[in-house]
C-alpha angles and dihedrals in degrees: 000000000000089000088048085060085044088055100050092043094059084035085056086044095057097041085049090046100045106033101039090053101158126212113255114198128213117195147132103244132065120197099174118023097179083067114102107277114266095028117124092262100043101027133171108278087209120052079211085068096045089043087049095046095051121108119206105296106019121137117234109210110205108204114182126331121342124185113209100176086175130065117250110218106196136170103191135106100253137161117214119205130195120216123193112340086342102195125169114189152156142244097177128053112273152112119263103214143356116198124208103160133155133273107274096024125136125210119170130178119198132180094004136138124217117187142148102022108144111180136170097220120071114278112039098196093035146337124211133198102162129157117256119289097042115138122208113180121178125181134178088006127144125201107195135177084356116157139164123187093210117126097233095070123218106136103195102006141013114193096193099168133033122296135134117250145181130189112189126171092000129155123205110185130182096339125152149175094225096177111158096229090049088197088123107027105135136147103018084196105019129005104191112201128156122033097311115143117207136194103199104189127182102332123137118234107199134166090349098150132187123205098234120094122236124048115253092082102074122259082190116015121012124196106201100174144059082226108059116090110199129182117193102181125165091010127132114221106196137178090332107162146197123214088051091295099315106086137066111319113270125192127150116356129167141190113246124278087028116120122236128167120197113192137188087325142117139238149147102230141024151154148178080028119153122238109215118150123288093025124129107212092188145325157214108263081176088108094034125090127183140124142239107225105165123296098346120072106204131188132194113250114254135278090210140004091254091054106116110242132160092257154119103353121202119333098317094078089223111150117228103255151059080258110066105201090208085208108157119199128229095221096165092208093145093032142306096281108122084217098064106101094202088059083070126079093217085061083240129093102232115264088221101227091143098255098101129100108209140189125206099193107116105060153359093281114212111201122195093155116135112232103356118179122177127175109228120010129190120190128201108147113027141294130212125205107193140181093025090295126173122238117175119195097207087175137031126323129213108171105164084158124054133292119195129192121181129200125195112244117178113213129211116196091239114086093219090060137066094031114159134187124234162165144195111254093194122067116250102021105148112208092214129131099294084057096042096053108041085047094053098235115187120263110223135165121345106332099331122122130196105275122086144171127235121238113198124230097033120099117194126021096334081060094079131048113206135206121260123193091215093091099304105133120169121204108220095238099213101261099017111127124218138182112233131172129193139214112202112215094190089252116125137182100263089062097055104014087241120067127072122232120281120289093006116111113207117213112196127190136078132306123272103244104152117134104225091040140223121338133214117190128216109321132197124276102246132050114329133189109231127166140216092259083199139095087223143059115283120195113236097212094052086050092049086042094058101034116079120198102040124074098279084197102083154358132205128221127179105254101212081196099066130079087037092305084312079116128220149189123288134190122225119209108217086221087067089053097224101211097215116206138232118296083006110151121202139166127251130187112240105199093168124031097249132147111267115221125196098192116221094227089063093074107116120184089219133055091228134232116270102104088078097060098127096226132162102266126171117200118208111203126188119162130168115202100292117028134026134211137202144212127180126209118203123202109195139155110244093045131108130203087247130075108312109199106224096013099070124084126204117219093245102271093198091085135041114240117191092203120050142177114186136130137226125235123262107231124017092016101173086188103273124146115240119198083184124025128175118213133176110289084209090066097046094117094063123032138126121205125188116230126207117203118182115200149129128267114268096026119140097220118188128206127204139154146230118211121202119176089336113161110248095226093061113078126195123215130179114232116212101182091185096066080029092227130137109216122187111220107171092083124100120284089352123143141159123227128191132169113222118240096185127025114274111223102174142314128344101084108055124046130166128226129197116201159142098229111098089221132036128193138161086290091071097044099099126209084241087077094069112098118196109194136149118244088194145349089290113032127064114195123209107195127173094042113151115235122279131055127334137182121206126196119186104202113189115229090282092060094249112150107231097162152037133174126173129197158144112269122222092168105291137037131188117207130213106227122195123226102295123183106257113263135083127311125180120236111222108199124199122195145167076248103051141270137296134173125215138169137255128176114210108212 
């Protein structure tokens, strides 16, 4: 009884030993060094003392560089991890390991770098000398700049007895046996003696050297016994040398009798190899090119689907190579639709997360897929980007073929209607006759079409430079905007090989792909008419953020919906983060002659989703009989009745407009004219908002309102304080008409009040309302005074009165002022409804 206890506790032992194996971790920085040693946060500073600290079974977690200047002899079963850019080196003259393990035992290395170990015993990376039935097993691993100067050759590694081995995804660069009497000098990455038997996938062997002259000793793999049995499938060989580098090419070479299988690989020498079916011996690398940058080897996509490339062997689509190029071919064999999986010669359309590497080189490629992103792209037959997709190019772009991408314009007969602004999202586009004409671009006067340039600083017709057909190319600068309006002619492309469908514009060039983006130099102070130089959405807020001399509040873009479809500009608040879309123009304020960077990492392949934020919005509506205008009105949290930045948009100031909406700001209203204004959604029970209203006499203008998440007890009126009336407007189907008998030039005369009382009069206008302000050095504007007399007394900061005015007050009153000093001065207002001060400073 007493051994059988014996038994299950030895039994218990080994269950506890080999199942509950713990991670030790090996790094250079500690971050708590209270924490138990070899944990993540208080790692082993040596990978020796991890090593010596493992048990059978225990993972080793490399983090960082490690130096290890002495060699680690170990007999456990141990798996070694790489994290983050995992590299272990030396800086002295020694061998990393030497393995002696036990029969059975496992030891795998994955994600590591092994690089300057320069030993004089044979494998300077490690050595091993194990008993049969030892599995090493490495993977992802790369072995750069290695060496040992022993005779018996093995540069990174000497498997001397009989293990099993498998190298997968494995890089050797530039390692060697540089020993001076070169007898020996065999294997410059691996020398295989013994029994051992080896599976080599899909690694890269490039620049190993041996010292011995000729080329039937391994620059690169030696097999050194009739024992060992040795497969390479799916690897690339690759400028591997005897004579130190500078002799005959030498890869994978073998004694008699040994067996050594070469399957679907490359390479430029080799001998003893067998010849069983399916395997490449060598090959041409005339018609190849491609590059070793450690520790990557990297090749250029294809021009056609016959060019000879190291990829895709055989029916398993698996690259020669440790570096899978991931690049997937548009072949077209079932049609020309991107979607189709059988177009691909991966068998798979490509997901578009921006990791692919694709080729367009078989056929015309129609893509209707929403939000596409690839990493590399190379284009020799056409692509064609339909429906207003997004396509972003992460990586490098070589389109020596033709890349389209339409946009869908609508069109109205009369030439005042149905503008757009745009932009080519793809670099090099020229607007000239061949565009013009297979876009249907409406012919106007004389020779002129319907694209134009803005030129800032103008307002009216000389704002705007139009195409002419009479030599007048423009060259699409990458993020200058345009307007542009078409004309269909019911001819597509299909009828005369040339010209796109109706109502769709067709960009042609390359993708944007520059890393520091698209630059715009030095523009001109004023509004200027810039465009999303991407096929992609670009966040406007991110744009304004990163782009210094210009209003980073706020950008404009022409709204085709508005006016009754008339279309109109509107401003966009940064703090509402307007996604602008491809080929989308839009209008910016210089105010200092800066460059202008779009920054290729703000490409999105959605327009995002802010627009559906269910937020309290009022909707202010006046239209004549022709035209209608609009002004919005945000209550948000967050917002005050002052200047937000962000949160305040500016009516568009680069054209006249004989017919206006706009308010003025509640508090510290300096006199400009907000299409959209945030104010504070606490206060929404009691606030008073000027409206301005530009139109001509005799106009019946008529003024209605759009409610969205606006609370029922709250009502809205328009004051008119001219006709002295209070009109409700937030009731269904209510409105409030009034035929002007003067001109209306701005504010003074509207103003809207929000409110829980049923009915509003005089009483309920405050003295608060009334804003003082200067339009310019010699002018000070009182605007919001209710109607009789008013005296007004300007004192400087000493209290000193300087001036006195008294009026009649119809709403608004503007004031001559002297020639004052610059500073502050206080306003003191008299009215019939009492007095209020406020201040002014004079610059």
């Amino acid at each position: 009884m007493k051994k059988n206890y014996l038994l299950l506790a030895s039994l218990c032992l080994f269950i506890v030993t080999n199942i509950f194996s713990t991670d030790k971790y090996v790094g250079t920085t500690v971050t708590d060094g209270g924490a138990t040693l070899g944990s993540e946060a208080n790692p082993y500073l040596s990978l020796s003392d991890a090593i010596t600290a493992a048990i059978d079974n225990d993972k080793i977690i490399i983090v960082g560089t490690i130096t290890q200047n002495s060699q680690i002899a170990f007999n456990k079963a141990l798996t070694f991890e790489g994290a983050s850019n995992a590299m272990v080196q030396s800086t002295g003259a020694n061998r990393l390991f030497n393995i002696t393990a036990d029969a059975a035992k496992t030891i795998t290395f994955t994600g590591i770098t092994f690089q300057n170990f320069n030993s004089a015993f044979q494998g300077s990376v490690l050595n091993n000398s194990s008993q049969t039935g030892m599995t090493l097993t490495f993977i992802r691993c790369n072995f750069l700049n290695n060496s040992t100067s022993s005779e018996n050759g093995g540069g990174v590694f000497y498997i001397a007895q009989n293990p099993t081995i498998n190298f997968t995804g494995c890089t050797f660069y530039n390692n060697a046996v540089i020993t001076s009497t070169a007898a020996n000098a065999r294997g410059g990455a691996i020398h295989f003696t013994g029994s051992a038997n080896a599976t080599i996938t899909n690694c890269t062997f490039s620049e190993n050297k041996i010292a011995k002259t000729g080329n039937f000793e391994g620059a690169a793999i030696r097999v050194n016994s009739n024992s060992n049995n040795i497969t390479v499938q799916n690897s690339l060989f690759y400028n591997n040398k005897a004579n130190n580098g500078t002799g005959l090419n030498s890869d994978f070479n073998g004694v008699g009798g040994a067996t050594m299988s070469f399957l679907n690989s490359l390479a430029q020498y080799t001998n003893n190899v067998d010849t069983e079916t399916g395997s490449n011996i060598t090959a041409d690398f005339t018609n190849t090119t491609f590059a070793f940058v450690s520790p990557n080897l990297t090749y250029n996509a294809p021009n056609s689907l016959t060019d000879a490339t190291p990829i895709d062997f055989g029916n398993d689509n698996n690259d020669a190579g440790a570096w899978d190029s991931g690049i997937n071919i548009f072949e077209g064999t079932a049609s020309i639709l991107w979607s189709e999986n059988s177009n691909w010669s991966s068998g798979t359309a490509p997901i578009g997360d921006g990791t692919e590497n694709i080729a367009i080189i078989g056929a015309i490629c129609n893509m209707f897929t929403a939000g596409v992103a690839v990493n590399n792209i190379k284009v020799t037959t056409e692509l064609r980007i339909q429906g207003q997709n997004v396509f972003i190019v992460n990586g490098e772009s070589d389109v020596t073929g033709i890349v389209r991408y339409f946009a869908n314009l609508q069109d109205d007969a009369e030439n005042a209607k149905a503008w757009y602004l745009i932009s080519s999202p793809l670099s090099g586009e020229v607007f000239d006759d061949a565009f013009a004409d297979k876009n249907d671009i409406t012919i106007g006067s004389a020779t002129k079409r319907g694209i134009a340039t803005y030129n800032p600083g103008e307002i009216g017709s000389a704002a705007w430079t139009y195409f002419s057909d009479t030599n007048n190319n423009i060259t699409a600068t990458s993020g200058q905007g345009f307007s542009m309006k078409i004309t269909p002619d019911a001819i597509t492309f299909a009828d005369n090989g040339g010209e796109y469908a109706d109502n769709d514009v067709g960009f042609e060039g390359d993708f944007t792909t520059d890393n520091a983006g698209v630059t715009i130099n030095t523009p001109t102070k004023g509004f200027n008419l810039l465009g999303n130089p991407y096929v992609a959405h670009i966040n406007s807020a991110t744009f304004l953020g990163s782009t210094s001399g210009i209003d980073q509040s706020q950008i404009w873009v022409w709204n085709q919906t508005l006016n009754g479809g008339d279309g109109g500009y509107e401003v966009q608040m940064s703090g509402d983060s307007f996604m602008l879309a491809p080929a989308q123009g839009f209008f910016v304020n210089v105010t200092t002659a800066e460059s202008l960077n779009f920054a290729e990492s703000n490409q999105a392949t959605t327009g995002g989703t802010f627009q559906k934020i269910a937020r309290t919005e009022l909707k202010l509506l006046v239209s004549d009989s022709q035209n209608s205008r609009f002004t919005k009105l945000y209550f948000l949290n967050d917002a005050t009745k002052g200047y937000d930045f962000g949160w305040e948009g500016e009516v568009f100031g680069g054209v006249k407009n004989d017919f206006e909406l706009y308010t003025h700001l509640v508090n510290e209203n300096q006199g400009k004219k907000y299409q959209k204004q945030s104010l504070p959604a606490s206060e929404l029970e009691s606030l008073t908002i000027p409206i301005g209203v530009v139109a001509n006499a005799g106009k019946k203008i008529i003024f209605s309102l759009e409610l969205s998440n606006f609370p029922l007890n709250v009502k809205v009126y328009l004051e008119d304080r001219l006709n002295n009336t209070f009109n409700r407007l937030d009731e269904t189907n209510t409105s409030y008409e009034v035929t002007l008998s003067e001109n209306s030039t701005g504010v003074g005369r509207f103003y809207l009040h929000t409110n829980t009382k049923n009915v509003l009069s005089t009483i309920d206008v405050a003295l608060e309302n009334i804003s003082v302000f200067t339009t310019n050095r010699n002018t000070l504007k009182v605007v919001g005074l209710p109607s009789g007399t008013a005296n007004l007394k300007l004192y400087d900061i000493l209290g000193k009165q300087v001036m006195q005015s008294a009026f009649i007050s119809t709403g608004v009153k503007e004031i001559s002022l002297p020639k004052f000093v610059s500073g502050a001065y206080i306003v003191q207002l008299q009215t019939e409804a009492g007095k209020l001060n406020k201040k002014i400073i004079l610059e």
